[in-house]
Backbone bond lengths (Angstrom), bond angles and torsions (degrees), N, CA, C in turn:
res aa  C-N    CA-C-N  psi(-1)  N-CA   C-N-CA  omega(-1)  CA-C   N-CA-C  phi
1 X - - - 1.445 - - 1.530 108.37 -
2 X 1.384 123.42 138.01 1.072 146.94 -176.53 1.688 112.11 -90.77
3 X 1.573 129.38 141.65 1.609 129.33 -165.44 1.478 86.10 -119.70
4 X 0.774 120.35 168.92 1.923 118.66 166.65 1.705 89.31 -160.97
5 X 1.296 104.89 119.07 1.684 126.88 -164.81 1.591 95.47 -112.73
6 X 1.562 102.23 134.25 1.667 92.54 -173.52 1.611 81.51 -152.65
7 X 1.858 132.83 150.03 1.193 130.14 161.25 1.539 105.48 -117.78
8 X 1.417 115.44 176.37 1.301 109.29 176.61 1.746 106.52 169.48
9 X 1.532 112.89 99.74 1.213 127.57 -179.96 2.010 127.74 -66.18
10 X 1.410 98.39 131.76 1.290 93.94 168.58 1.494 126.55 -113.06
11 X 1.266 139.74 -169.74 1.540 130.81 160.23 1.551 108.28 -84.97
12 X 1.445 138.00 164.10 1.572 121.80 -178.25 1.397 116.75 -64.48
13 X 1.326 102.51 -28.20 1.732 124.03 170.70 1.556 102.13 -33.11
14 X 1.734 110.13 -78.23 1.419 105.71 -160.99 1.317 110.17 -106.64
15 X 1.227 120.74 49.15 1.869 131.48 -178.07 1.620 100.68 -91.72
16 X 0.978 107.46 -57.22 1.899 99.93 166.11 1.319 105.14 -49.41
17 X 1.350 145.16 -81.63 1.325 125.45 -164.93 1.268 116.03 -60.56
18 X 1.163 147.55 -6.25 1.659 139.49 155.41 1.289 99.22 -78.63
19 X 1.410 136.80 -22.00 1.486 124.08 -169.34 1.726 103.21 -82.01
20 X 1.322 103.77 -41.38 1.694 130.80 165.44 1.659 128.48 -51.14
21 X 1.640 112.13 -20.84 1.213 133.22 -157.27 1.842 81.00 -104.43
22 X 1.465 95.62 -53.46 1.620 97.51 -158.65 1.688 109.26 -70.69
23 X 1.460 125.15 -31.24 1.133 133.70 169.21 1.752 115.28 -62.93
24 X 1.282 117.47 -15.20 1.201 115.93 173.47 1.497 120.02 -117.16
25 X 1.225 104.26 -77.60 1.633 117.36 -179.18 1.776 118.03 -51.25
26 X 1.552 105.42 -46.41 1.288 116.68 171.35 2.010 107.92 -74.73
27 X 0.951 107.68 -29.74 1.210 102.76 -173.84 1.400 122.28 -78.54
28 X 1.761 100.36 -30.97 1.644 100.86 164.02 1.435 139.21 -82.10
29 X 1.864 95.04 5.62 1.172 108.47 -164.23 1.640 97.30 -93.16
30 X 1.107 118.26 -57.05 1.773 144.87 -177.21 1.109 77.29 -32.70
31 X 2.392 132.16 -85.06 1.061 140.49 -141.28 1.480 104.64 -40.42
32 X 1.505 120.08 -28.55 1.472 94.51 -155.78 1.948 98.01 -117.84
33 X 1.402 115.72 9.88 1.206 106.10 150.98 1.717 128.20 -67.44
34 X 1.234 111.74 120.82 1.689 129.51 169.99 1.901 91.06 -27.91
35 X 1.677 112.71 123.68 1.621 101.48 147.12 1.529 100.98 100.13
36 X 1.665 121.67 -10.98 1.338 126.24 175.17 1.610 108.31 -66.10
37 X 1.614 90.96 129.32 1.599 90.81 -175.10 1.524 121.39 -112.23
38 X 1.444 104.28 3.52 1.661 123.68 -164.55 1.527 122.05 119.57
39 X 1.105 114.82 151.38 1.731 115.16 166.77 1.348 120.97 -135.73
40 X 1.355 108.90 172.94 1.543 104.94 -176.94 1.721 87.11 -137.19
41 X 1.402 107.43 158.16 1.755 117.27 -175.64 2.123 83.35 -136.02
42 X 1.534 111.08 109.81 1.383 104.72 165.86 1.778 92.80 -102.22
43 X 1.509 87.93 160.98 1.421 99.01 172.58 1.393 123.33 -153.07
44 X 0.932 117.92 132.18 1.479 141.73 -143.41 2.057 118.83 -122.45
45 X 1.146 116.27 111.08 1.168 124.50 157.25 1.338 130.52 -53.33
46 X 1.459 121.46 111.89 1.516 109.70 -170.26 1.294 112.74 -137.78
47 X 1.215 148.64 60.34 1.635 164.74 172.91 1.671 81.92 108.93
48 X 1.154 112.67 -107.76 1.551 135.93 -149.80 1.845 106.95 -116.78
49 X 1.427 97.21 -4.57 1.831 104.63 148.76 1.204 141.16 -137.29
50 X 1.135 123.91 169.04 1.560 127.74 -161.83 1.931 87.26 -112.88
51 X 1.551 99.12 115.53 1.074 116.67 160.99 2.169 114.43 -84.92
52 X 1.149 120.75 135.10 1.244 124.33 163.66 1.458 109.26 -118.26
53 X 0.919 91.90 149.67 1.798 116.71 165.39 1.587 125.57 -134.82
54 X 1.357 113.81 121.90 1.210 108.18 -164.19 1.729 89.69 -136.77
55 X 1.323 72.27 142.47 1.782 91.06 -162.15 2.429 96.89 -135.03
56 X 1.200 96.08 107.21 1.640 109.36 -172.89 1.614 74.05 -105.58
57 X 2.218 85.63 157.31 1.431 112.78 173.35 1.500 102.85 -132.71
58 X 1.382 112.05 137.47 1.123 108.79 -175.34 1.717 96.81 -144.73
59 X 1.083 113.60 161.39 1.938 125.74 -160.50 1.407 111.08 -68.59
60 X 1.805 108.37 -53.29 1.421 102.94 161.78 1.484 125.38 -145.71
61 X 0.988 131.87 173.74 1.510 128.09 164.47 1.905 113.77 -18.61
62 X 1.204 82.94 -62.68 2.289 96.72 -174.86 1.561 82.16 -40.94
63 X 1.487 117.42 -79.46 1.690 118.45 -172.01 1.574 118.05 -33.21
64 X 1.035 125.00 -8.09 1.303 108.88 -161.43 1.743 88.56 -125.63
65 X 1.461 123.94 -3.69 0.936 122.31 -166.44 2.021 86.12 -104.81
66 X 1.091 120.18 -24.46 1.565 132.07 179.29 1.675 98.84 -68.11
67 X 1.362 118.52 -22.05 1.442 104.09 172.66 1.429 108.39 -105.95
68 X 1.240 112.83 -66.78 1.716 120.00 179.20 1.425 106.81 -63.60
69 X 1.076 158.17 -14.05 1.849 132.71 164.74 1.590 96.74 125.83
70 X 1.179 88.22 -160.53 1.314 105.15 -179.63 1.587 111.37 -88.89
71 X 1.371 116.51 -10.88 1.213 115.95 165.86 1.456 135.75 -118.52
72 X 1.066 103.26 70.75 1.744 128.12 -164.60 1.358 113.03 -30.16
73 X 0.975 131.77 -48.51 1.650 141.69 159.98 1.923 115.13 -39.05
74 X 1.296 94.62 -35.32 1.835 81.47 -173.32 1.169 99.54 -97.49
75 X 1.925 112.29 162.52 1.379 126.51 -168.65 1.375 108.35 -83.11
76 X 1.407 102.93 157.10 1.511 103.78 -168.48 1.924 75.89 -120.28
77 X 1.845 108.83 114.49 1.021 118.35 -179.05 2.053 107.82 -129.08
78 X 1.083 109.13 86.96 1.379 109.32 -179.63 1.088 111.01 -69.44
79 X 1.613 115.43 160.27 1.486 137.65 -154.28 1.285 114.95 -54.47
80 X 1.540 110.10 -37.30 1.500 139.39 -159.72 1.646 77.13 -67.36
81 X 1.035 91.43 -102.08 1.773 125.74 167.81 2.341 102.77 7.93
82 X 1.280 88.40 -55.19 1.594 109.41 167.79 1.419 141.05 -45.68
83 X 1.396 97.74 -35.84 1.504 132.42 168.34 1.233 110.16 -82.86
84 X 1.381 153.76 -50.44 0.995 147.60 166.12 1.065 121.66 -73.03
85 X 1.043 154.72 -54.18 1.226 165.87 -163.25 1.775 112.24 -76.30
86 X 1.373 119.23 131.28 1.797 110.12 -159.31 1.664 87.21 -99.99
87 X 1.409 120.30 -19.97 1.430 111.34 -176.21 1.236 109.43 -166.21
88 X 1.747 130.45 173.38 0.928 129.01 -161.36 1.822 122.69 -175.89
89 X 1.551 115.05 155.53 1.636 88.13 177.77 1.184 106.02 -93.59
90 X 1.789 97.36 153.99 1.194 105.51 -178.94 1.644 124.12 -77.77
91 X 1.328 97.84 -1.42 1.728 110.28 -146.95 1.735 75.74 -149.52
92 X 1.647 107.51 138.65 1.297 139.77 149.93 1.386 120.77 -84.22
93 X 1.699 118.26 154.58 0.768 150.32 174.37 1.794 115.23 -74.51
94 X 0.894 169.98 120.54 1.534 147.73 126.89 1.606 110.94 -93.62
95 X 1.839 111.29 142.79 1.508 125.44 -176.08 1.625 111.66 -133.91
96 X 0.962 125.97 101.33 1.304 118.99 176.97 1.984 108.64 -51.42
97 X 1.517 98.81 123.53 1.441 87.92 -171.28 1.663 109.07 -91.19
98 X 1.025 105.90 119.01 1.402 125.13 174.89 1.601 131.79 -68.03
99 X 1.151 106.29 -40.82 1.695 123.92 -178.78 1.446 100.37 -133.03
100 X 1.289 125.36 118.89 1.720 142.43 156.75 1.414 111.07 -99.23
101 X 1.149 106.69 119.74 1.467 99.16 177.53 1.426 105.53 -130.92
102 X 0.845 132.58 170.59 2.473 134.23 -157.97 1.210 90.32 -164.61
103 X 1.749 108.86 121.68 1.003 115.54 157.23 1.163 133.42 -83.37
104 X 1.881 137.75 166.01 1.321 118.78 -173.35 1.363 105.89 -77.29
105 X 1.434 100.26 140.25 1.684 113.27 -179.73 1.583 108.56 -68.59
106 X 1.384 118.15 -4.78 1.206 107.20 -168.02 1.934 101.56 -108.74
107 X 1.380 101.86 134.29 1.853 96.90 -160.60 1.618 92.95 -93.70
């Protein structure tokens, strides 16, 4: 399984609507790429911005190349996504994930 690590800052102002953008628009988009394995969006307080990190799993390289292009390394940052957000990387991360571990759902 493949990690695809991406960051991308907002002001506190518009951190709900990128959190809002990513729960919908991004989320229906991922669902219907071949090889999607789940994601997580952390988010982080940082003086006077909200840093995110969003880190998608996908099965293999080909999959991750079925969302991001032919050039797997750059961010796939939509327009929406653009507006909120004051900055961002330009360039992704990929980690072959080695250890999965699931916690019990039951608290």
């Amino acid at each position: 399984m493949i990690a695809r690590t991406w960051r991308g800052w907002t002001s506190t102002a518009t951190a709900d609507d990128y959190q809002r953008h990513y729960e919908t628009e991004v989320a229906e988009h991922l669902r219907q790429v071949p090889g999607f394995r789940g994601a997580r969006l952390l988010r982080r307080q940082v003086g006077d911005e909200v840093m995110f990190t969003s880190i998608t799993f996908f099965t293999s390289t080909n999959d991750v190349r079925a969302f991001a292009g032919e050039d797997p390394g750059q961010a796939v940052v939509e327009e929406t996504a653009r507006r909120a957000l004051t900055r961002w990387d330009e360039r992704v991360t990929h980690h072959e994930v080695s250890v999965d571990l699931h916690g019990d759902d039951q608290q």
